[in-house]
N, C-alpha and C positions, 0 to 999 in steps of 0.2 A: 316241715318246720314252718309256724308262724312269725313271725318278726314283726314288732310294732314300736314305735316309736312314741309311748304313750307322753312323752315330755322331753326336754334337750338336754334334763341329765337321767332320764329313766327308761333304757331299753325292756324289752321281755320278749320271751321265746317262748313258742307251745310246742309242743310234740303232740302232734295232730294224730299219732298212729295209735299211741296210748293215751291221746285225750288230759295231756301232766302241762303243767307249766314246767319250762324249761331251764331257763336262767334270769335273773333279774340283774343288769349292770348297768354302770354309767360308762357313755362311750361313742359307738357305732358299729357302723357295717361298710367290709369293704367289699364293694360288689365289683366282683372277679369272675372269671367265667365265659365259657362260649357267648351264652346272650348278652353279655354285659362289654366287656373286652375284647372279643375273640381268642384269649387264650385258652385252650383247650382242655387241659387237663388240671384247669382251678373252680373252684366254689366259692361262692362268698363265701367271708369269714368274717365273727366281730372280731370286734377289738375295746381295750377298755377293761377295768375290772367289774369285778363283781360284787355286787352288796351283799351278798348271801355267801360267809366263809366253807367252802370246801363244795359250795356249788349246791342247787333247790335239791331238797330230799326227792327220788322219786312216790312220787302219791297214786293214791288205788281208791277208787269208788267202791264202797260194798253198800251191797243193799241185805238187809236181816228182816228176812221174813217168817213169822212166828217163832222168833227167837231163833232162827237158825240161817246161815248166813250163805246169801244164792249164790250158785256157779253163773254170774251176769257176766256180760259182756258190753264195753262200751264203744262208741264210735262216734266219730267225729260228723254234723252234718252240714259243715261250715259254718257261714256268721255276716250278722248283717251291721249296717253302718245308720246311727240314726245321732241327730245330736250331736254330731263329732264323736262320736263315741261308738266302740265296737262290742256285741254281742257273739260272744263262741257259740255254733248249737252244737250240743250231746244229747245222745240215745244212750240211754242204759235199757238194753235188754234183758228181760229176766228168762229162767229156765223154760219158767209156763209161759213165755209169748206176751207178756204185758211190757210195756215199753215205759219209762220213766223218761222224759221230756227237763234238760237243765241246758239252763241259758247261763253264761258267765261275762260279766260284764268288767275287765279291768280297767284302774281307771289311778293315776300317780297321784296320791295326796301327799301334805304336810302338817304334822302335828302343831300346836303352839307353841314348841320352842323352835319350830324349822327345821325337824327332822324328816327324812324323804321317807314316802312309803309306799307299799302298793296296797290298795284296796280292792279286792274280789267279790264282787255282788253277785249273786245265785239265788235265781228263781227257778220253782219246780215246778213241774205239772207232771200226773196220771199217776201218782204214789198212790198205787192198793192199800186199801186199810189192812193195820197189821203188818207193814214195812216200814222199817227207818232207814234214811239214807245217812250215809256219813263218807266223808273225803277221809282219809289215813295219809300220813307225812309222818313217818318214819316214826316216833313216839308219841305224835299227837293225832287228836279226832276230832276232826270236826262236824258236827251233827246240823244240818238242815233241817230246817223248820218245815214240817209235811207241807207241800203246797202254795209256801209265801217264800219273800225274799227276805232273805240270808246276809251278811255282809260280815269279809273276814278279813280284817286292817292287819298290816306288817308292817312296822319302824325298823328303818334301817341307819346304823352310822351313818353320815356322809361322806364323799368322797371328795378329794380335790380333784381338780380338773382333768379329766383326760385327753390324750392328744394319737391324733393316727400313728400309726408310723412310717418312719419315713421312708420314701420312696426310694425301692434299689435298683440301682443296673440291672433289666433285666434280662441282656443277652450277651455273653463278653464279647459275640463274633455278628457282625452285622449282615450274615449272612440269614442268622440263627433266625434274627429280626424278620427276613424276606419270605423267608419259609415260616412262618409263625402266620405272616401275611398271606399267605399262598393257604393254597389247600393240600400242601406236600404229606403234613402230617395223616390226611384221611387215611390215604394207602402207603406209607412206608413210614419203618420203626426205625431205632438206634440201631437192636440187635436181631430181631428176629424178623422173617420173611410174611409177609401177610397176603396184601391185595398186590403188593409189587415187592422189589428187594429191601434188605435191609439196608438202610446208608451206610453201612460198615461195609456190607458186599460193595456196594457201587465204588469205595473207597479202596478197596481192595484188586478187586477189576483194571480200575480206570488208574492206579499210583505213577506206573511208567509209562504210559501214554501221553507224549508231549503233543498231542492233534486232541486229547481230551475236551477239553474245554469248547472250541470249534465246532467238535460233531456234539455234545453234548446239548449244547445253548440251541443247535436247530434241533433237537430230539424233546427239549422241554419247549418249546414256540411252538411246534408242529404237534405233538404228542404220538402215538401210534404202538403198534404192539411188534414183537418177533425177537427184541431181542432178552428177555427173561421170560421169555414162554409165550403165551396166550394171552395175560392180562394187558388188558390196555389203559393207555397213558394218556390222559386227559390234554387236550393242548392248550398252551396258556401264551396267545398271541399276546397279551394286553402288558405280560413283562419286559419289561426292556432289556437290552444283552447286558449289559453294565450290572442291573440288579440282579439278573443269572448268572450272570461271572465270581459273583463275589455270592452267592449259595454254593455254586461248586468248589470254590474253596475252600466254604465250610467242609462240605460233606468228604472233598478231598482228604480232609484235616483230620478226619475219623477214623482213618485205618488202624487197625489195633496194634499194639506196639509186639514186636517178638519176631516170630517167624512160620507166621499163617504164611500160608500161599492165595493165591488172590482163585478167586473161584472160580471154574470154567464155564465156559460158555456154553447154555445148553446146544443140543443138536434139535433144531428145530425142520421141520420136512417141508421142503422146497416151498409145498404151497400154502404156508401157512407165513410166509416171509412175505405177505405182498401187503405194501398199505394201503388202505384204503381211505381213498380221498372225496366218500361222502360227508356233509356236515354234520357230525354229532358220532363220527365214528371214525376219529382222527384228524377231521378238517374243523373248525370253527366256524357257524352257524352263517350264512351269509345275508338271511333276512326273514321275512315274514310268508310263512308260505301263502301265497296265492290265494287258497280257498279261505282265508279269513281275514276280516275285516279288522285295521287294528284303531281303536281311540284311546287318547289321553282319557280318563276318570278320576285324573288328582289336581288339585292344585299346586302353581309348580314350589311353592313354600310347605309343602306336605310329603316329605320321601321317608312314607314309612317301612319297614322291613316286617314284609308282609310274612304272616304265618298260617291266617284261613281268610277269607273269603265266603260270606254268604246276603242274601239279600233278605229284607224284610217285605212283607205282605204287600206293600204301599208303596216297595221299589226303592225305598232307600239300602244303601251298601252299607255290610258292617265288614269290618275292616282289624283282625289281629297284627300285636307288631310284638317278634320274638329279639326286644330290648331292655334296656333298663325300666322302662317303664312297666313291660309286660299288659298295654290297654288293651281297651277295641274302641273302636271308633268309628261313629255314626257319618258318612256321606250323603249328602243332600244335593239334588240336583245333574246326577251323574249322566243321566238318561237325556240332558239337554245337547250332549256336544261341545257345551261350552264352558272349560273349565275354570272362565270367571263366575263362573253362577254355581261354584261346586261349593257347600257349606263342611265344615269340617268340624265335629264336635266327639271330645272324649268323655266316652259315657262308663268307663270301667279299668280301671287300672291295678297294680299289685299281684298281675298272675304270673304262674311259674309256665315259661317258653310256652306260649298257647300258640299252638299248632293247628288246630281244628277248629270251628265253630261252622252249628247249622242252625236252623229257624225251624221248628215244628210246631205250627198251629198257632206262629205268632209268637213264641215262647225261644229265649237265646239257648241255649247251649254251649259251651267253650270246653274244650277238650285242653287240661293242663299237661304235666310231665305226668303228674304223681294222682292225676284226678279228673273226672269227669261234672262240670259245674251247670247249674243252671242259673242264668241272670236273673235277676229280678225286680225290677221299676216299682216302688210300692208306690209312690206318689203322681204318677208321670209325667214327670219333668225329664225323661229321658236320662237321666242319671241311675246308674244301678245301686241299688239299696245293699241288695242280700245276693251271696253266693253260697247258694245251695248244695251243697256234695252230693251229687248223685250218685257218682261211684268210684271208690276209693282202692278196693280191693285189691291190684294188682303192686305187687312190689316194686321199688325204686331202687336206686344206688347214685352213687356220685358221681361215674361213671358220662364223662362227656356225649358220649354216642346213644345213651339211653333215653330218648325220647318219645314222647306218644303222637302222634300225627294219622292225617286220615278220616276224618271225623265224616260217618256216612248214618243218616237214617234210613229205616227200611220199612215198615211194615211191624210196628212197636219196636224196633230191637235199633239201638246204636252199634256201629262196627268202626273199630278201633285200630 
């Protein structure tokens, strides 16, 4: 999904997988989310209504060639920024391998009485003679003109004004807050067992144990494995026992109501009961190992949440941060030592959790959730123009833990 802010009372949405305009409303977006938040298990969402009643008809490209209408296929190949203004690109593939080139320019006008609209400008390239193209929306067609731009105005009512909504409680137990905060959720659910127990068990376990809390607060500060089997427990020296005291309350608080019996304890064999007090497997990290040299490369007004790392030809650092912004950003001067003389410039902004980026031959690459992009400086000024789809193909969900990361060149091939 694309999101554009084409004006401050005209949002629009694409659906990039079938290449459709999505929704058209007055409003926003509330950016929710791992990258955004940290809560875990939300998505942005707008908000605001919609100028189009019962919401945009889904729309279909078809191309008719010698009167008879192709099994084409279309695809998203991103979109570039020129003018303040954004360019969609689509590929309509035909059966025989001819490719139809459509660029979609939307852009919010208003009529002469003051009514809001959107205007869709569509130009073509590589229509075979003997093809029409046409866009379908549910009872209407609209036919493109072979090879020139196109333009197809929509008036809408206006709205009055909309407003977010408002902000809710959102944890009734301030424990729920600490753990939200924590990394609790990675490995343990409400109900069911996964990478550790479920907090129902732990709740279950732990009910009549009045030394709970005690052995429990050094089992979360230390972390280690033996007593739920094998999996090991992260140690989180940097909590304080106050904000662990009031999580095990919560988690205490869970126990199901009725007359479960509280779960046993596995039997685990002698030597698999031992901790181990190396750093990174059970103990926390004590410093920098030896054989490597560490430097500052930021300046200290710049704490980005890095996502990739790679370097340009010339030695400048580009720099992903998986935040609200979703940039990359250019660093200048890294290689001096001295992080007064480090220049900081964002050269790409709007991408989904970019995890990855490499340099090949001079050329960015950025690895998104849902896509494989390539940068593009058309003027170079160092600002990115056009973000290219390279590759789109592998499916998404909404699903927190679905992310793409890794981003390796090799010998032509990317590895993901």
């Amino acid at each position: 999904m694309l999101t554009l802010a084409l004006d401050s009372v005209c949002y629009i949405a694409y659906d990039l997988a079938h290449c459709n305009l999505y929704k058209v409303w007055r409003g926003g977006v509330t950016l929710e989310g791992a990258a955004y938040t940290d809560k875990k298990n939300l998505q942005p969402t707008s908000w605001g209504n919609s100028y189009v009643s019962g919401g945009v008809h889904p729309s279909k490209w078809i191309a008719v060639r010698d009167g008879k209408e192709d099994s084409s296929r279309i695809v998203s190949k991103g979109y570039a920024l020129r003018n303040n203004q954004i360019s969609l690109k689509f590929q309509l593939i035909l059966s025989n391998g001819d490719t139809i080139r459509i660029e979609e320019r939307p852009e919010f006008v208003r009529n002469e009485n003051g009514k809001p609209g959107l205007e869709r400008q569509f130009s073509t390239a590589g229509i075979p003679d003997g093809t029409t193209l046409s866009l379908v929306s549910g009872d209407s067609t609209f036919l493109l003109n072979t090879n020139k731009s196109t333009s197809l105005i929509t008036y809408y009512n206006d709205l009055p004004a909309q407003f977010p909504p408002a902000p809710q409680e959102e944890f009734d137990h301030r424990g729920r807050y600490w753990m939200e905060k924590s990394d609790c959720f990675t490995c343990h659910e409400f109900d069911k067992s996964t990478v550790g127990p479920s907090l129902r068990q732990i709740a279950l376990r732990y009910q009549r144990d009045k030394n709970a809390d005690q052995h429990l607060i050094k089992k979360v500060k230390e972390g280690g494995t033996g007593a739920w089997g094998n999996s090991v427990m992260n140690p989180h020296p940097k909590l304080t026992d106050d904000e662990i005291d009031v999580m095990l309350d919560y988690i205490l608080s869970l126990k199901p109501k009725g007359d479960e019996q509280p779960i046993l304890r596995p039997q685990v064999k002698q030597e698999e009961k031992r901790e181990s007090t190396k750093p990174g497997f059970g103990s926390p990290l004590a410093g920098m190992h030896p054989s490597y040299d560490l430097s500052t490369i930021r300046r200290h007004d710049f704490r980005p949440r890095v996502g990739g790392l790679a370097f340009l030809p010339d030695g400048r650092l580009l720099v992903t941060t998986w935040d609200t912004i979703g940039g990359v950003y250019l660093l200048d001067g890294v290689e001096t030592g001295d992080t007064t003389k480090i220049t900081v410039k964002r050269i790409a902004s709007g991408l989904a959790e970019p995890l990855g980026i490499a340099v090949v031959d001079g050329e960015i690459f950025v690895l998104q959730k849902q896509e494989l992009t390539r940068l593009i400086d058309l003027d170079g000024d160092d600002i990115i123009d056009e973000y290219q789809a390279i590759c789109n193909t592998w499916g998404v969900s909404a699903d927190f833990h679905e992310f793409a990361f890794g981003l390796v060149y090799k010998e032509g091939y990317f590895y993901v």
